[in-house]
C-alpha positions as semicolon CSV with decimal commas, in nm:
position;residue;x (nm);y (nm);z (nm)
1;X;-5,477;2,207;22,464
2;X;-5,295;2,150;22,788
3;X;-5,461;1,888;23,024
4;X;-5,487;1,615;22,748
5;X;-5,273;1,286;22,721
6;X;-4,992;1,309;22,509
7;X;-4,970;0,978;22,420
8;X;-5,213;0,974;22,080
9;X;-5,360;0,624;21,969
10;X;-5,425;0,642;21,597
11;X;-5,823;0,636;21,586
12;X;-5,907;0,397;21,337
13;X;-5,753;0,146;21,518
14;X;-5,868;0,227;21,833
15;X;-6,236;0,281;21,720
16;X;-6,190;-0,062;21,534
17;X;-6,104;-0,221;21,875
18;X;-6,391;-0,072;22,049
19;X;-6,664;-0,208;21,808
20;X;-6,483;-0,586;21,809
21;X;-6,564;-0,625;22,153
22;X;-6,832;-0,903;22,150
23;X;-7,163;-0,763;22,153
24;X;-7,050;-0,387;22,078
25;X;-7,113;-0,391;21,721
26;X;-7,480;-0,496;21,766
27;X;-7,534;-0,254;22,036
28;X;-7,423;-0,021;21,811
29;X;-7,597;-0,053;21,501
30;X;-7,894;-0,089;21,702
31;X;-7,901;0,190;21,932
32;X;-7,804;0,439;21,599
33;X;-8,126;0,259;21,384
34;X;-8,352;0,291;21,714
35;X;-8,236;0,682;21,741
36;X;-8,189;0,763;21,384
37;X;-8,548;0,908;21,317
38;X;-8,555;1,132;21,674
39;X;-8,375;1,407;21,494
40;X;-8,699;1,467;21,227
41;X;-9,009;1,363;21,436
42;X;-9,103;1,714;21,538
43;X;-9,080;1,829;21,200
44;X;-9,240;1,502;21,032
45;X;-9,571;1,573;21,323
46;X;-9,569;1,928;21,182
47;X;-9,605;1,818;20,826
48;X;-9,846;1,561;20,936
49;X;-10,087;1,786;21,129
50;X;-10,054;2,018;20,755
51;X;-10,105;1,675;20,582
52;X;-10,447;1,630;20,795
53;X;-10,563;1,992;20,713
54;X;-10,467;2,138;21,078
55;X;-10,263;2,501;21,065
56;X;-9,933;2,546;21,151
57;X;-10,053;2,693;21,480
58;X;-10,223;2,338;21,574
59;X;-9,877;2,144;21,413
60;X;-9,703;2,359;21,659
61;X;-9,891;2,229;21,958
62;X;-9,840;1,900;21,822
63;X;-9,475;1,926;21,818
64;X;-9,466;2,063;22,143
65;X;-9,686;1,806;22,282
66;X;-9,434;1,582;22,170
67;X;-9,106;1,739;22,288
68;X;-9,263;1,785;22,651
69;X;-9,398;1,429;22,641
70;X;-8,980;1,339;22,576
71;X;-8,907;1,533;22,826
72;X;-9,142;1,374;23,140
73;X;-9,146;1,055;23,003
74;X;-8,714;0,949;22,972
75;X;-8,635;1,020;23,303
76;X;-8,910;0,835;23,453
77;X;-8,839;0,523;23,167
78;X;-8,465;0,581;23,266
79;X;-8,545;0,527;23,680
80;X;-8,741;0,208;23,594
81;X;-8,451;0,076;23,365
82;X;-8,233;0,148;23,669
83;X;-8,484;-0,081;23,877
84;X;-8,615;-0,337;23,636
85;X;-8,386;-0,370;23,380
86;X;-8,304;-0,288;23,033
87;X;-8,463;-0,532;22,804
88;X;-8,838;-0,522;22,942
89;X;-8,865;-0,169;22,962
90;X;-8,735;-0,085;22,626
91;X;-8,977;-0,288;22,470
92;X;-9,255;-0,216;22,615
93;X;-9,187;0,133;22,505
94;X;-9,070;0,098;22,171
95;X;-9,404;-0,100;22,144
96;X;-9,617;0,201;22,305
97;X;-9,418;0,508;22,019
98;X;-9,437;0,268;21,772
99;X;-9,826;0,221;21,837
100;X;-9,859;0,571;21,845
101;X;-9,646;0,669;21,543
102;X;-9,851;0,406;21,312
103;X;-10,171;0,550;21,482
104;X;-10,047;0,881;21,366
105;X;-9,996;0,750;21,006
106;X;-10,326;0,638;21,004
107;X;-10,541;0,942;21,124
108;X;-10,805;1,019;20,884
109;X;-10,827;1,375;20,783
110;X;-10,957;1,616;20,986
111;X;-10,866;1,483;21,299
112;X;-10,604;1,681;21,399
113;X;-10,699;1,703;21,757
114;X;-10,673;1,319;21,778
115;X;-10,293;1,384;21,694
116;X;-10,262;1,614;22,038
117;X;-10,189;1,311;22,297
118;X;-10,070;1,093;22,062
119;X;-9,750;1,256;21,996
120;X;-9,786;1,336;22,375
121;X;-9,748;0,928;22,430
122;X;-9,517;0,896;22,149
123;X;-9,264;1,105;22,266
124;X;-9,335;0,986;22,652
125;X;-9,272;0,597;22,570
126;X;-8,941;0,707;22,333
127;X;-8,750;0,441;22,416
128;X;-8,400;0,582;22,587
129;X;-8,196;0,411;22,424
130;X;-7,930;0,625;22,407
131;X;-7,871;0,651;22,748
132;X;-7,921;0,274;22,811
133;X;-7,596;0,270;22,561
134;X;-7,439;0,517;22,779
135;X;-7,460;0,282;23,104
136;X;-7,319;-0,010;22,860
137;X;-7,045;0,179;22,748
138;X;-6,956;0,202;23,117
139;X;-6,977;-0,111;23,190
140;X;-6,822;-0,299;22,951
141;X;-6,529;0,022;22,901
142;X;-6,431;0,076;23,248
143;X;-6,099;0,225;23,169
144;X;-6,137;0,576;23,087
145;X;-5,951;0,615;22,772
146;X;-6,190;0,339;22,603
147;X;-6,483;0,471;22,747
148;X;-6,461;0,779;22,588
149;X;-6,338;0,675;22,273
150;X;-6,685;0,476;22,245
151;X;-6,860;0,791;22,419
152;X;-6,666;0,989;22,098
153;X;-6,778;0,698;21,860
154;X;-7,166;0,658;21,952
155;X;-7,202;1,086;21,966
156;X;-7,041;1,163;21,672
157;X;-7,189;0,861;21,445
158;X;-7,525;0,948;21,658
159;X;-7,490;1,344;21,495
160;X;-7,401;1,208;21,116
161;X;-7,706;1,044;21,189
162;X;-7,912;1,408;21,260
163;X;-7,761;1,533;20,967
164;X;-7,873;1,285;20,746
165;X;-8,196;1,129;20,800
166;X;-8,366;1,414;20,904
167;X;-8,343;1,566;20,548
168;X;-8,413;1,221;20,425
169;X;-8,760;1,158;20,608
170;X;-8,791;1,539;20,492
171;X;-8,738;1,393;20,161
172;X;-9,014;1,145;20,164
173;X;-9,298;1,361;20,352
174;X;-9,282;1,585;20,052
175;X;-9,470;1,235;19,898
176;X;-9,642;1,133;20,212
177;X;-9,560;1,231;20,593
178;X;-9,814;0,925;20,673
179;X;-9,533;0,706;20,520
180;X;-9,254;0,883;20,696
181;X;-9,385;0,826;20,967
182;X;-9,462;0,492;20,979
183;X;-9,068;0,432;20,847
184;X;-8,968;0,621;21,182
185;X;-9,224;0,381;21,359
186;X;-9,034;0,065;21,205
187;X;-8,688;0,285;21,296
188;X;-8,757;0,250;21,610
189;X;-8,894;-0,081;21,671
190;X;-8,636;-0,294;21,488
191;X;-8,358;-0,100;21,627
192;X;-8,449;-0,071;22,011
193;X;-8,566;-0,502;21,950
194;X;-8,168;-0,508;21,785
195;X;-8,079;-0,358;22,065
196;X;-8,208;-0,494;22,341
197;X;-8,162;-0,846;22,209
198;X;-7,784;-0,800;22,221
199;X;-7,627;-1,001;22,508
200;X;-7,465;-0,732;22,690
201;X;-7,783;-0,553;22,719
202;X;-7,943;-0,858;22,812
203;X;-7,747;-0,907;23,103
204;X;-7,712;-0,598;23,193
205;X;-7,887;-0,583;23,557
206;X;-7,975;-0,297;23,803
207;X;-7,733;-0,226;24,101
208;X;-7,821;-0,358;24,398
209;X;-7,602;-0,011;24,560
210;X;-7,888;0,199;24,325
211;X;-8,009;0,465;24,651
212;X;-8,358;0,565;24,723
213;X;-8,490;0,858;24,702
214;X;-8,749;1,061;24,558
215;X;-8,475;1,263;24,342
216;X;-8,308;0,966;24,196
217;X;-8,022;1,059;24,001
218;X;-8,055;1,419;24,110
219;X;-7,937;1,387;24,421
220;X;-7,599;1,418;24,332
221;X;-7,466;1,706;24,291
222;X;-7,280;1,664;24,002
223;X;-7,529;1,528;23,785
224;X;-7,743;1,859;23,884
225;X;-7,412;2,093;23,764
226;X;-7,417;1,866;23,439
227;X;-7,776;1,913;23,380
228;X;-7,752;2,323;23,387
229;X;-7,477;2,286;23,195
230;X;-7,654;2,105;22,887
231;X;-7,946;2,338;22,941
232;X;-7,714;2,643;22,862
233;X;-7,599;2,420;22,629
234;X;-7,917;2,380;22,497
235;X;-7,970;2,752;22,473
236;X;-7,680;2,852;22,302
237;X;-7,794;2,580;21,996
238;X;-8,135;2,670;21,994
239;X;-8,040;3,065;21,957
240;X;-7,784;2,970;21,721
241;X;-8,032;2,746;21,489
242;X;-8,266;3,077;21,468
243;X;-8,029;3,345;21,441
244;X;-7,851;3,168;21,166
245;X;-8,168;3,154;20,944
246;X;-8,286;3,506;21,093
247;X;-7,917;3,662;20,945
248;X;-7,954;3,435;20,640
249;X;-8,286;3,609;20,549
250;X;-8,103;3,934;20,646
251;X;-7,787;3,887;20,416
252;X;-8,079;3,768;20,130
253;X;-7,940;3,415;20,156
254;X;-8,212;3,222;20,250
255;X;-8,089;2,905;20,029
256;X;-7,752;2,918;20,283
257;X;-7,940;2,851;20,610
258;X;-7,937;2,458;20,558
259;X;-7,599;2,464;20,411
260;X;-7,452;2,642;20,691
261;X;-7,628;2,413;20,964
262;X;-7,501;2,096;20,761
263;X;-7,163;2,245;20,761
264;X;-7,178;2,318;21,202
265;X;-7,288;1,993;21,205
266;X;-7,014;1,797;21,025
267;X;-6,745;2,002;21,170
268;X;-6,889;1,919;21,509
269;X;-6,856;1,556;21,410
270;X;-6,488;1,587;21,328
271;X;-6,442;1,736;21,632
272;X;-6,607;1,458;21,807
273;X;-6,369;1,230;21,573
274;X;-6,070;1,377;21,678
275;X;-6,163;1,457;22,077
276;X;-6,242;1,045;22,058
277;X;-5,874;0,971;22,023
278;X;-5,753;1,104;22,331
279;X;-5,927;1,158;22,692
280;X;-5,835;1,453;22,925
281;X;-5,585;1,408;23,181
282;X;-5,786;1,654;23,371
283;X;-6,159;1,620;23,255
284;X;-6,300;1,885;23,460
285;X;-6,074;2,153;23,347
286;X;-6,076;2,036;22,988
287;X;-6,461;2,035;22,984
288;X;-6,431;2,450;23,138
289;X;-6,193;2,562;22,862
290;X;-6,436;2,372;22,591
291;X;-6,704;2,566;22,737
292;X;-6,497;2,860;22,705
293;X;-6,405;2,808;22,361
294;X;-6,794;2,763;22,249
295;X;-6,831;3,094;22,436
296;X;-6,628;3,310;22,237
297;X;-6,710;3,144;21,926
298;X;-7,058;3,206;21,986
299;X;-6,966;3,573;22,061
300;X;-6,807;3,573;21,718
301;X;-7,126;3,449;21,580
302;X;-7,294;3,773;21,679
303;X;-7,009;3,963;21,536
304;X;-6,999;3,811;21,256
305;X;-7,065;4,108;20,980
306;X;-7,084;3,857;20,652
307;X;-7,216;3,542;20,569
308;X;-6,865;3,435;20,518
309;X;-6,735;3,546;20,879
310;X;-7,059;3,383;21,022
311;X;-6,966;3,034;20,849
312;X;-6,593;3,055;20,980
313;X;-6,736;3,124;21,369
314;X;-6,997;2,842;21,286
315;X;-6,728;2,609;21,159
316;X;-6,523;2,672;21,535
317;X;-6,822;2,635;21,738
318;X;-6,916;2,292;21,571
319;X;-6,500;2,139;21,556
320;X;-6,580;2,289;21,977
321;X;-6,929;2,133;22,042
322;X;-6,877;1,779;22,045
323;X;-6,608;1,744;22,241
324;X;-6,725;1,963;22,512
325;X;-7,027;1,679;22,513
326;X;-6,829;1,399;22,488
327;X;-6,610;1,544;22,843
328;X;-6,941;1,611;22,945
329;X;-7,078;1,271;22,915
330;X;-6,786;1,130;23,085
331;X;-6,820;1,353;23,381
332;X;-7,196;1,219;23,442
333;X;-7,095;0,871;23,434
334;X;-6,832;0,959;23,710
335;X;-7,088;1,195;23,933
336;X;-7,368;0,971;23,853
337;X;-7,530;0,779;24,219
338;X;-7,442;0,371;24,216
339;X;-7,680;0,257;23,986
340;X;-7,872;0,562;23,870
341;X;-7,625;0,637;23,566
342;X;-7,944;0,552;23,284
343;X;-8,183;0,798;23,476
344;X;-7,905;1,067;23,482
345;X;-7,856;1,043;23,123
346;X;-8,222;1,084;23,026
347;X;-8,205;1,439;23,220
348;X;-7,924;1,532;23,023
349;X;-8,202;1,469;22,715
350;X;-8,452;1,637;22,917
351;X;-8,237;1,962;22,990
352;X;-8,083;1,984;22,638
353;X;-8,442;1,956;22,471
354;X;-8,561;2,230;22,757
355;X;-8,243;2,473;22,664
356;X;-8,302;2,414;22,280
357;X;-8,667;2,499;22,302
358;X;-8,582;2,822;22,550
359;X;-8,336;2,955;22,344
360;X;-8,516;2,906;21,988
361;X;-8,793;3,128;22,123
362;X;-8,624;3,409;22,307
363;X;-8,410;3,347;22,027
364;X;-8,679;3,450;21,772
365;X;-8,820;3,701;21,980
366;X;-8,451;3,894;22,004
367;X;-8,408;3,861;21,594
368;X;-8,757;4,005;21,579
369;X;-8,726;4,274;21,781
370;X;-8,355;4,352;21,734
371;X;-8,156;4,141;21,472
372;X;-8,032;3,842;21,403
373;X;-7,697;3,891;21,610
374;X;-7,916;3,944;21,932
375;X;-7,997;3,593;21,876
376;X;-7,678;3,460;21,761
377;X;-7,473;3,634;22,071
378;X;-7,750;3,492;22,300
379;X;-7,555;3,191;22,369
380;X;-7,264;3,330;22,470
381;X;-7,273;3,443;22,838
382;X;-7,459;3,108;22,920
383;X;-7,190;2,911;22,796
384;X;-6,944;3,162;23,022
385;X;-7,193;3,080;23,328
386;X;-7,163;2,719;23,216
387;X;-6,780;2,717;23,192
388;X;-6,804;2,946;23,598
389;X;-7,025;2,623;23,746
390;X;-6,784;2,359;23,605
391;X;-6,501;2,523;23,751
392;X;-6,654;2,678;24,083
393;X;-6,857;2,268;24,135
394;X;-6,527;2,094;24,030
395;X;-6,565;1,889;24,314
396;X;-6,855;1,751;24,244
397;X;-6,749;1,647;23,938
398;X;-6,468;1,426;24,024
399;X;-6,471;1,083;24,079
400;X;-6,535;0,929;24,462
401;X;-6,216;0,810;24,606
């Protein structure tokens, strides 16, 4: 693709150099045990709420409760890292989500209502680690060919990650979601104390140039373009996680709906792989024609007339995907106020969880109505608009002079 560097560094030696940079390889292990669990919770509080005797109706509140308790809570917990600090904050709320996973372990049955605002505070005290990485990366990678080769590194072992234990804690709720649970609780707690103990995130302290204002890290400009973007972003996965199972029950294929979402999500980890070993010479336009590419796969999905032509689209959104996040990630740490770079990530996990949660149910609403390539094609002219507001906001997406 034209815009990228020519010169190629072979990645396992690169990636190699990145994690023997003192502290890096404890901040790393860390931050992926502290986030490992994130990608089953919603489904481990629906199997929990079923567990205590509540409907699916009542686990779906639950869920939800959660995912909008994620979604106030990290940008707020990312603005008071920004001010405070990273090693305080995260453990005060690894200490409140752990409290309320174990509480959730323990509910006696029956009381499902109990499990409302707990997975409300749960998912509110999350600790963000993941962006708290994110402003580490920057600072101790300040050239941007490393930086995004770690960026590459922590996304794409961060996805193996929602690949794998997900299924796993699946695994073990089949015995007991109480004990699932409570192995997410301890998930989180020894990884974000890992984590936080490491020296570089121990010395890490807020920047004195951090601006007030009641918008934080939204009032940049860019950071606002970025946060659309991983809402339509958001979208387009959300539709696409539906309308793959909604054209797998429509093909009478059922048993291919998790194969073919393992599958888009280890091809969009070798596309992470591979996007990690070189960085744009021109991020802005690179991230556009990524964004285009996703597009018109996504278009394919919905034109997709076999299982078979559906799994190659699915395969060239997912080698697509990650790299367009990985650009993306490295434009936010460029648009991203003095100082506000932890509370700009967290909207980035605020807007993608919004998108994903949009598009699953107009998503579903589409395949019931229609079909399952009303779904699957949703995705598509977002990712167009999203690929028209990188290019027509370039500006704000560049670095200051």
């Amino acid at each position: 693709m034209a815009g990228w560097h020519d010169d190629l560094v072979p990645p396992a030696v690169a990636y190699r150099e990145l994690l023997g940079v003192p502290g890096v390889g404890r901040l790393f292990a860390g931050s992926l045990l502290a986030r490992c669990c994130n990608g089953g919770l919603g489904l481990l509080l629906v199997l929990r709420v079923r567990e205590l005797g509540g409907d699916f109706g009542t686990a779906g509140i639950v869920a939800g409760a959660y995912a909008l308790g994620l979604a106030v809570g990290a940008p707020l917990l990312g603005r008071a890292i920004d001010r405070r600090g990273q090693t305080v904050v995260l453990r005060l709320a690894a200490a409140a989500t752990t409290a309320g996973l174990v509480v959730l372990a323990l509910l006696p049955h029956g009381a499902v209502a109990a499990a409302i605002p707990l997975a409300a505070l749960t998912g509110a005290t999350m600790p963000p680690v993941s962006s708290c990485a994110r402003a580490l990366w920057d600072a101790l990678f300040p050239e941007p060919e490393r930086r995004h080769g770690m960026l590459a590194l922590d996304a794409t072992a961060f996805e193996a990650t929602y690949v794998v234990v997900p299924a796993a804690l699946v695994a073990l709720a089949a015995a007991s979601a109480s004990a699932a649970l409570a192995v997410a609780a301890a998930a989180v707690l020894l990884g974000t104390a890992w984590f936080s103990g490491a020296p570089p995130s121990r010395a890490w302290r807020p920047s004195a140039a951090a601006a007030p204002g009641l918008l934080g890290a939204l009032s940049a400009p860019g950071v606002r373009v970025v946060v659309v973007v991983w809402i339509l972003l958001g979208v387009a996965i959300g539709t696409t996680e539906v309308g793959i199972a909604a054209s797998a029950e429509e093909h009478d294929a059922r048993s291919a709906t998790g194969l073919l979402l393992a599958a888009w999500g280890v091809t969009s980890m070798l596309g992470g792989l591979v996007a990690g070993r070189r960085a744009p010479r021109e991020p802005v336009a690179g991230f556009a024609a990524l964004l285009v590419v996703l597009a018109v796969a996504h278009a394919a999905l919905a034109l997709a007339g076999s299982m078979a032509t559906l799994a190659v689209a699915l395969l060239l959104a997912g080698l697509a995907l990650a790299p367009a996040m990985i650009v993306g990630l490295g434009l936010l740490t460029d648009a991203a106020p003095p100082g506000r770079l932890t509370e700009a990530s967290t909207w980035l996990a605020t807007g993608l969880g919004v998108g994903i949660a949009l598009g699953a149910a107009v998503g579903g609403a589409l395949a019931d109505a229609h079909a399952a390539w009303a779904a699957l094609g949703l995705g598509a002219p977002g990712l167009l608009a999203a690929a028209w507001l990188v290019r027509a906001r370039r500006a704000d997406l560049r670095p200051p002079d």
